[in-house]
C-alpha positions as CSV (number, residue, x, y, z in Angstrom):
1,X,0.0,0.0,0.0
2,X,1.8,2.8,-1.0
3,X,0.1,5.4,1.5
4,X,1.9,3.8,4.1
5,X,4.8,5.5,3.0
6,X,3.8,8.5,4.5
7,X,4.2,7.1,8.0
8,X,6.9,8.8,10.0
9,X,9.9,6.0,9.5
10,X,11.5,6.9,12.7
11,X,8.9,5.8,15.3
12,X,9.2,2.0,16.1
13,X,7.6,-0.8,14.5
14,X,6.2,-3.9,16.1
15,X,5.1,-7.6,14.2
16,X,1.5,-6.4,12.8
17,X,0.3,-10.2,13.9
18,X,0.5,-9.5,17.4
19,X,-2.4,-6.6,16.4
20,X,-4.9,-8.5,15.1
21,X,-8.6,-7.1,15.7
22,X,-11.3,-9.2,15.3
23,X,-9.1,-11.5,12.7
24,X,-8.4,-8.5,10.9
25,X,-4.4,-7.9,10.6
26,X,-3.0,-4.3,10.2
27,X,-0.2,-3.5,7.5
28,X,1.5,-1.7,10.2
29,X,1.8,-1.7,13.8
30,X,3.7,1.9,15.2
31,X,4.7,2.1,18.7
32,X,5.5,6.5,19.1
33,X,7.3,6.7,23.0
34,X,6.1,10.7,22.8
35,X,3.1,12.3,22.6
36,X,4.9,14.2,19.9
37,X,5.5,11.0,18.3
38,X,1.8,10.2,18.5
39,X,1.0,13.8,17.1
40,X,3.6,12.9,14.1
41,X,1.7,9.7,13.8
42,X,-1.7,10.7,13.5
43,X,-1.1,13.5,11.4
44,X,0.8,11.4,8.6
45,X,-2.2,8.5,9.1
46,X,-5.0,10.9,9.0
47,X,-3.4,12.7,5.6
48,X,-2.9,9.5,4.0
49,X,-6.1,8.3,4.3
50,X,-5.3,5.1,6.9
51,X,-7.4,3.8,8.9
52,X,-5.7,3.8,12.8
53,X,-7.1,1.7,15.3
54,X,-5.0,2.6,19.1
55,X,-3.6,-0.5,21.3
56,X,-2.9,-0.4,24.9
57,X,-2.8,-3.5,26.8
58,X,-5.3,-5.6,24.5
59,X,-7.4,-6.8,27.1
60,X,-10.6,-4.7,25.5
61,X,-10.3,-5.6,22.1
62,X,-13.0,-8.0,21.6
63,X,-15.7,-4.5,22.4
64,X,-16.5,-2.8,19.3
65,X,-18.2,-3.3,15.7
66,X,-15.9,-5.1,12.7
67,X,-13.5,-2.4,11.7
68,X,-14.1,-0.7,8.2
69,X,-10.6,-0.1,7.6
70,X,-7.5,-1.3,9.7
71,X,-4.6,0.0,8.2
72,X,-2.0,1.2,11.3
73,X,-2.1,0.1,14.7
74,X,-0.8,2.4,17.3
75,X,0.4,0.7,20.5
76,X,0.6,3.6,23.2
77,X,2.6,1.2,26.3
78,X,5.8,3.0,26.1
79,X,4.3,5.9,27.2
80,X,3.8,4.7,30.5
81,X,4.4,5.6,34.4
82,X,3.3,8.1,36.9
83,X,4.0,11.7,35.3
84,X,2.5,14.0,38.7
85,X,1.2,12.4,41.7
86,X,-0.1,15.0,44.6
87,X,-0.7,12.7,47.8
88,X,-1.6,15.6,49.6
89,X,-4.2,17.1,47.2
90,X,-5.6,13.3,45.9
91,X,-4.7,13.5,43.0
92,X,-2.7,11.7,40.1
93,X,-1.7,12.4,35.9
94,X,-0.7,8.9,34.7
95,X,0.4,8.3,31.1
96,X,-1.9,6.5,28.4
97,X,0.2,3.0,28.7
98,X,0.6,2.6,32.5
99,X,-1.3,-0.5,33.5
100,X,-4.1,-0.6,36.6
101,X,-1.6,-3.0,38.2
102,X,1.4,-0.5,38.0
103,X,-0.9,2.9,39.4
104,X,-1.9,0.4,42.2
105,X,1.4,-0.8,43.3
106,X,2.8,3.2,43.0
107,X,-0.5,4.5,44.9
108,X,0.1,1.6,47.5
109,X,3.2,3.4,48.5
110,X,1.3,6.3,49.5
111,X,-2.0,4.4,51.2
112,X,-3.9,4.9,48.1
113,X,-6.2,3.7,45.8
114,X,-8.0,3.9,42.5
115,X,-11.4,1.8,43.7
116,X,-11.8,0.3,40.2
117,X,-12.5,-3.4,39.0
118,X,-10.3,-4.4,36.0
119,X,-10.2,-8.2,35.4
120,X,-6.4,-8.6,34.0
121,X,-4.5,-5.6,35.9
122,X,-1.1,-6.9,34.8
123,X,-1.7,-6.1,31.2
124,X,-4.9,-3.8,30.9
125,X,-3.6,0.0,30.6
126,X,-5.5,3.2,31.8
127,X,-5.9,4.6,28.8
128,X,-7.6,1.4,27.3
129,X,-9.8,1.5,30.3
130,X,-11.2,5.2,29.9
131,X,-11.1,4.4,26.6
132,X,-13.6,1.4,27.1
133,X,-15.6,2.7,29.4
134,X,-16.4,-0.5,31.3
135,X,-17.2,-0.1,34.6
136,X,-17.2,-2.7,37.8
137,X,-18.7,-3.6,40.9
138,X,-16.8,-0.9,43.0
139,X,-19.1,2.0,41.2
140,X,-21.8,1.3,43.9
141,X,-19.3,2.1,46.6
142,X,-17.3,5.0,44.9
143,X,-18.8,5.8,41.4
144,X,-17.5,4.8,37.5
145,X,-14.1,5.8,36.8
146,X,-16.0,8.7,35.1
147,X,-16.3,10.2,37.8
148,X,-13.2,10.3,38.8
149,X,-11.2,12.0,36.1
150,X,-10.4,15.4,36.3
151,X,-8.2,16.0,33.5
152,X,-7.3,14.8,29.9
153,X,-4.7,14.9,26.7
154,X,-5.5,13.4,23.8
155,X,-4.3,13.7,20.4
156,X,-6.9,14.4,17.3
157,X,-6.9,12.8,14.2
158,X,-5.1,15.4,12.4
159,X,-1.9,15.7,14.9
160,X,-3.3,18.4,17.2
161,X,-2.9,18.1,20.7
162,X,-5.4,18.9,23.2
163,X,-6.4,19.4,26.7
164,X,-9.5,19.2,29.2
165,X,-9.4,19.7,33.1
166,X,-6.7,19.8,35.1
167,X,-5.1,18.6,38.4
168,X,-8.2,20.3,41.0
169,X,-10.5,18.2,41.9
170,X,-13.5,20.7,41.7
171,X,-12.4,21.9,38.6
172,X,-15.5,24.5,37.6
173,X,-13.9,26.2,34.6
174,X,-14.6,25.0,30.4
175,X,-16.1,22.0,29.2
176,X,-16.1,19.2,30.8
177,X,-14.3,17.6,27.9
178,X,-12.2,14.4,29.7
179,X,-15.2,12.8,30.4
180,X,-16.4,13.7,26.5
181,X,-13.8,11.0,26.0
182,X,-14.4,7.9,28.5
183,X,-16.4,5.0,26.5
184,X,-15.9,6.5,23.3
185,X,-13.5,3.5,22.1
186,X,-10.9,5.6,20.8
187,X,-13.0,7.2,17.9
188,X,-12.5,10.9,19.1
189,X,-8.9,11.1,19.7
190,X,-6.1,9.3,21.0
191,X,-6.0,9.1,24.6
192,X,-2.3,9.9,26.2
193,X,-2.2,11.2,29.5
194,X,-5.3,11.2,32.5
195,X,-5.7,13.1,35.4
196,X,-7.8,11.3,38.0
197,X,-8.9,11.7,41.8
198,X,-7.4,8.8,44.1
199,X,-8.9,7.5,47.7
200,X,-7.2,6.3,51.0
201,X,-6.8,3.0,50.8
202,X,-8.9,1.0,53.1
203,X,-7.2,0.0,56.0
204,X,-9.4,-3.4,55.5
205,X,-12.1,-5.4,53.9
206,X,-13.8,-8.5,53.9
207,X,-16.9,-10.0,51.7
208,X,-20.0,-11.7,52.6
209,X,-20.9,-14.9,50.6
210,X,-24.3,-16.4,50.7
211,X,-26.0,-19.4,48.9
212,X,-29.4,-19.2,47.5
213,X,-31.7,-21.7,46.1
214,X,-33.4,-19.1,43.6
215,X,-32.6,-16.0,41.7
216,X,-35.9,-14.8,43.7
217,X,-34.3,-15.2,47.2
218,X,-30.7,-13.8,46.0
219,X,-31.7,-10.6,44.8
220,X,-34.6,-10.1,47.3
221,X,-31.4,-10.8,49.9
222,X,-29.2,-8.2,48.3
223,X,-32.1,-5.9,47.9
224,X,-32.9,-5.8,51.7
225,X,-28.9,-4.7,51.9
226,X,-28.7,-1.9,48.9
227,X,-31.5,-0.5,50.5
228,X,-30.7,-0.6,54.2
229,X,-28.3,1.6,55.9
230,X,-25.7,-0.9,55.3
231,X,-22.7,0.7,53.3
232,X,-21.3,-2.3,51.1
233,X,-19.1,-1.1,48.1
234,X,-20.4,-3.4,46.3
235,X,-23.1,-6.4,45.6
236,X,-23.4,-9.1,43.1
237,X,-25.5,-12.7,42.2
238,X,-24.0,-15.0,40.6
239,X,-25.2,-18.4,38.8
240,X,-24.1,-21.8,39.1
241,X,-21.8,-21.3,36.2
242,X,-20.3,-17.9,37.5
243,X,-20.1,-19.1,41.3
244,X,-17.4,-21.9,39.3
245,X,-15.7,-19.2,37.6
246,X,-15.3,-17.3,41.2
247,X,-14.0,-20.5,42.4
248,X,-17.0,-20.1,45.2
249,X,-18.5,-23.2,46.9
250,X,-20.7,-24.9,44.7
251,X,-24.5,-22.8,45.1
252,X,-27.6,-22.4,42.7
253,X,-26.9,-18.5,43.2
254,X,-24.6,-16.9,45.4
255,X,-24.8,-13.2,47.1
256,X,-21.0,-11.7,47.0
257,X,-21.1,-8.0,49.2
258,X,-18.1,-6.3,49.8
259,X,-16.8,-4.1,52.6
260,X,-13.8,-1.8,52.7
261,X,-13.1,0.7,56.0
262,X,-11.4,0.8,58.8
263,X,-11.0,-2.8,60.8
264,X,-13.1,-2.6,63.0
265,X,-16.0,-0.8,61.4
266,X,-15.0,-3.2,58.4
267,X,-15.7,-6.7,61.4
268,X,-18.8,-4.8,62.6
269,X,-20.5,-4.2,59.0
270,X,-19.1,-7.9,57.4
271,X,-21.3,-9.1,60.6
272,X,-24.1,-6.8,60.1
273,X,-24.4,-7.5,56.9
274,X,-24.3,-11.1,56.9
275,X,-27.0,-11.3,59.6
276,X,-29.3,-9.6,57.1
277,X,-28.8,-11.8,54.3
278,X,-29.1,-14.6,56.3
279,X,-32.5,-15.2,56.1
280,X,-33.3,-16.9,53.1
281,X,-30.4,-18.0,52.8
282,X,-29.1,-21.6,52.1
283,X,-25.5,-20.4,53.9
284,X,-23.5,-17.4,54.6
285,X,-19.5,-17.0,55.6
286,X,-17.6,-14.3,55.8
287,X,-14.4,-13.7,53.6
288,X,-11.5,-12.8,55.2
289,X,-9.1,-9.7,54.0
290,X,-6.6,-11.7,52.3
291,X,-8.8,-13.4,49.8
292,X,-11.5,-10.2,49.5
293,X,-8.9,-8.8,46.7
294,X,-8.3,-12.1,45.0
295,X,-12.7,-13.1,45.1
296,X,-13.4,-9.6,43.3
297,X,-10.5,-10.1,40.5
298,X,-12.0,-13.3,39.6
299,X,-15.6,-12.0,39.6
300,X,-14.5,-9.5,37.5
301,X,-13.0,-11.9,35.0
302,X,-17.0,-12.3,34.0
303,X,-17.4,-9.0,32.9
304,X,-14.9,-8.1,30.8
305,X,-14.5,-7.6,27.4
306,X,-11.6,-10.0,26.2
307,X,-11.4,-11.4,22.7
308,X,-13.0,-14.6,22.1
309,X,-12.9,-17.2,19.8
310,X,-16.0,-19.3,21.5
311,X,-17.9,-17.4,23.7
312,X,-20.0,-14.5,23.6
313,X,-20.0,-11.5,26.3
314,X,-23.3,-9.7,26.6
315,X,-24.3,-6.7,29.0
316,X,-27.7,-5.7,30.0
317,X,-28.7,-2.7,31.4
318,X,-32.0,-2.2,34.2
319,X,-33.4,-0.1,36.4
320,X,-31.2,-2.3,39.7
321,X,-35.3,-2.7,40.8
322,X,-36.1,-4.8,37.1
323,X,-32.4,-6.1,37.1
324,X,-33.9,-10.1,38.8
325,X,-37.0,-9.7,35.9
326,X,-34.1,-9.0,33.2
327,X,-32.0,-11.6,34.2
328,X,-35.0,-14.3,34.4
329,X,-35.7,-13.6,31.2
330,X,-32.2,-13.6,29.9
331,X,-31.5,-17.4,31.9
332,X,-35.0,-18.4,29.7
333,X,-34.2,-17.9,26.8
334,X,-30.5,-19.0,27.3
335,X,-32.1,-22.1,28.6
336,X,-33.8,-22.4,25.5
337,X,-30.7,-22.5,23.6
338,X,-29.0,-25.4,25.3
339,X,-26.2,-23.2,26.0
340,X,-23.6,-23.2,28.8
341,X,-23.9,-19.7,30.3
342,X,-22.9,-17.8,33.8
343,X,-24.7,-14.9,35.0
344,X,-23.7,-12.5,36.8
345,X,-26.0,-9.8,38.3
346,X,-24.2,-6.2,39.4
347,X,-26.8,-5.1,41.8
348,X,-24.9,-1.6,42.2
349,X,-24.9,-0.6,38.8
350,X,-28.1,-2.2,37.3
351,X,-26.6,-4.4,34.8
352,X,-26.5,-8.1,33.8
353,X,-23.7,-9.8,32.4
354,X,-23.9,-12.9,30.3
355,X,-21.3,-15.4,29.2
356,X,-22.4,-17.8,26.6
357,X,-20.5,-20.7,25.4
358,X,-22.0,-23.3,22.4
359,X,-22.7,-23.6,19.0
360,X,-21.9,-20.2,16.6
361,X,-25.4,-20.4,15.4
362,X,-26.9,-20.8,19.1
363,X,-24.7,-18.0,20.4
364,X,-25.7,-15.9,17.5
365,X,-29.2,-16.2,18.7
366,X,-29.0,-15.8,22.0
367,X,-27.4,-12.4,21.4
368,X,-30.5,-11.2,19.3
369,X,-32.9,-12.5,22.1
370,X,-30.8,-10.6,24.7
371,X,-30.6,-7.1,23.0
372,X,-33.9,-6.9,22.9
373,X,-33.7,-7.1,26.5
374,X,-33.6,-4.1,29.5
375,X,-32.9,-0.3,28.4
376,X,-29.9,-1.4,26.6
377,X,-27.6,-3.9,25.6
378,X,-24.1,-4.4,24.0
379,X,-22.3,-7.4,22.7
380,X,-18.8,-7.0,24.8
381,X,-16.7,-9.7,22.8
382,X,-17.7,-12.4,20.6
383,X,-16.3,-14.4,17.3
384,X,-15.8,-12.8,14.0
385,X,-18.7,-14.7,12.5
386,X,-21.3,-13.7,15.4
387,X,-20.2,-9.7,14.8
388,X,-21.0,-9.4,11.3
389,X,-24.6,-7.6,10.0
390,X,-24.9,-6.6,13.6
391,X,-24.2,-3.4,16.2
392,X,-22.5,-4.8,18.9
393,X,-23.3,-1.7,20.6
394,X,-27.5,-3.1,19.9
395,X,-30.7,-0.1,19.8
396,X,-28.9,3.4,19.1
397,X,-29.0,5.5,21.9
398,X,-31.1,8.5,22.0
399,X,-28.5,10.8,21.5
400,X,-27.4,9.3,18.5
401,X,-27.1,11.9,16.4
402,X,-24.9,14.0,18.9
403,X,-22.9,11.4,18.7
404,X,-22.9,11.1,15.0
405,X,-22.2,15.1,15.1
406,X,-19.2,14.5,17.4
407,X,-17.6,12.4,15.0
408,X,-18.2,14.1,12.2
409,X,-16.5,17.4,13.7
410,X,-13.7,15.5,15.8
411,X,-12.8,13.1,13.3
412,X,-14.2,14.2,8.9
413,X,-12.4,11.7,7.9
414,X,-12.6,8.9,9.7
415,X,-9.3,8.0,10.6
416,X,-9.8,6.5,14.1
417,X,-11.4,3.2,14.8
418,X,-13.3,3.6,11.5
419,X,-16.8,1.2,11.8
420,X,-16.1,0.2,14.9
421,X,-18.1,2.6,17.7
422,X,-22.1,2.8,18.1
423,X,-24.1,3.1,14.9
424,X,-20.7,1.6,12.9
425,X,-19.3,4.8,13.3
């Protein structure tokens, strides 16, 4: 392709097979170390014509539509690290290519925290994360990792460098244009550099587990909790299938709460909140604060949006009050498919994951039963096969348009993750 000539031939290059997106294989993979570099990128990509799809760790590649066009991939982990911590004020700027599991070992040695849920911290970077948008558990306790940026750069298509926020945390002046960014997948700009609040780190948690016989008695259980005066950071039912993947003891449905505080107050609302659920339930222990982290890494490992060669990842968004009437219906018509599935219900944030595994034309149906399903629905990872002549992204939104607007003014020509946002945008 003779365009690609117009790449800057200074920036490194990687093996384009290690890039692959949905089976499709760019013609180039870049790897800029600057944010000049990505600028010089960019710019020579978006003049050309290429279509640019942006790599961080690879652990959210399997969200998003078939690309149109996959010319260059742009892998952004050599800009990684801490570039500004402020202990004192809360507050941290960390590079596009650091991963969760680097911040959280540097905030460690300063008794913080960023209280978010990432299934594969090792490899998945921040600025995939914002990128993704997917959010976890912990936003019942602390809210989406929306919330807590304050600050942005990113690169547009056409080499200019821009940005939003700042380092305060009430930050009252412009647009609030970082959080313009989170869940857009990329197809605005290029995402280098994040400014975000930070917590203490709790001093201690533990987790409640409870076994249920129905879906009824779970989420009536968890209920009685979300609405109590009971502060868990976050609550989740899970199937048979999912209480396997948790590595839980065998249950129908199990009820996973988790507290984070102080010891003490952390012994006193474990015990509070396990007499509660109690009741209906089949069994309920209490997790100790060793194994709380290592529970909640492997329940996230059901929601998150991995490519998959033979299983299909759906999410399902309710009202948290219609969340047990969504999920019936979802475990029906899975049922009906003779598929192998694991539900997993996040209570906190109104949504319903589903993991399918079977035959391509099974899971293929299942996700056209399951769109139709709740407010709104998205296809987080599936095969190649299953993604084609659909949205992943299901019903457009109502602000469709805006969005449709955005991208036309952000990015005319389509350079960045061409086909593969809402609406095939």
């Amino acid at each position: 392709m003779q365009n690609l000539d117009a790449l800057p031939a200074e920036i490194a290059r990687r093996d384009p097979q290690d890039y692959a997106v949905d089976g499709v294989v760019p013609a180039v993979a870049l790897a800029p170390t600057t944010v000049e570099e990505v600028s010089a990128c960019l710019a020579a990509a978006n003049d050309a014509g290429l279509g640019v799809i942006p790599w961080g760790g690879g652990s959210h590649m399997g969200l998003g539509n078939l690309p149109a066009s996959y010319d260059v991939a742009l892998d952004l982990r050599a800009l990684d690290g801490v570039a500004h911590h402020e202990p004192d004020d809360l507050t941290i700027s960390v590079r596009a290519g650091c991963t969760i599991a680097e911040l959280d070992r540097h905030l460690a040695e300063h008794g913080q925290v960023l209280p978010i849920d990432v299934a594969r911290p090792e490899s998945a970077t921040i600025g995939g994360v914002v990128a993704a948008g997917l959010a976890g558990p912990r936003r019942f306790g602390y809210g989406s990792l929306r919330d807590l940026l304050i600050g942005i750069t990113v690169v547009l298509p056409d080499g200019r460098i821009a940005k939003g926020g700042g380092m305060v945390v009430k930050n009252v002046s412009g647009f609030d244009m970082m959080r313009l960014y989170y869940g857009s997948l990329g197809s605005l700009a290029v995402i280098t550099q994040v400014n975000m609040k930070v917590i203490p780190r709790p001093r201690a948690q533990r987790s409640v587990v409870a076994r249920f016989p129905t879906l009824t008695a779970a989420v009536e259980a968890a209920e009685a909790v979300r609405t109590s005066q009971l502060v868990p950071t976050a609550i989740v039912v899970l199937d048979e299938g999912a209480t396997r993947r948790a590595e839980l003891p065998d249950a129908r449905w199990s009820l996973c709460l988790r507290c984070e505080a102080p010891p003490v107050a952390v012994v006193r609302q474990a015990e509070r909140i396990a007499a509660a659920v109690r009741n209906g339930a089949e069994a309920a222990e209490i997790v100790e604060n060793d194994e709380t982290t290592g529970l909640w890494q492997r329940i996230a490992l059901a929601l998150d949006a991995a490519p998959a060669a033979d299983t299909i990842g759906v999410r399902v968004g309710a009202a948290p009050s219609q969340l047990s009437v969504v999920s019936e219906a979802a475990a029906n018509e899975l049922a009906a498919l003779d598929l192998a599935t694991e539900l997993t219900l996040d209570l906190g944030s109104g949504l319903c994951y589903v993991r399918a595994m079977g035959e391509p034309a099974a899971m293929r149906r299942a996700w056209e039963e399951l769109a139709q399903l709740g407010l709104h629905a998205t296809l987080l990872t599936a095969p190649h096969g299953i993604k084609s002549d659909t949205d992943v992204f299901g019903r457009k939104p109502a602000g469709f348009e805006t969005m449709r607007a955005l991208k036309a003014e952000f990015d005319p020509r389509g350079t960045l993750n061409r086909g593969r946002f809402i609406g095939h945008l």
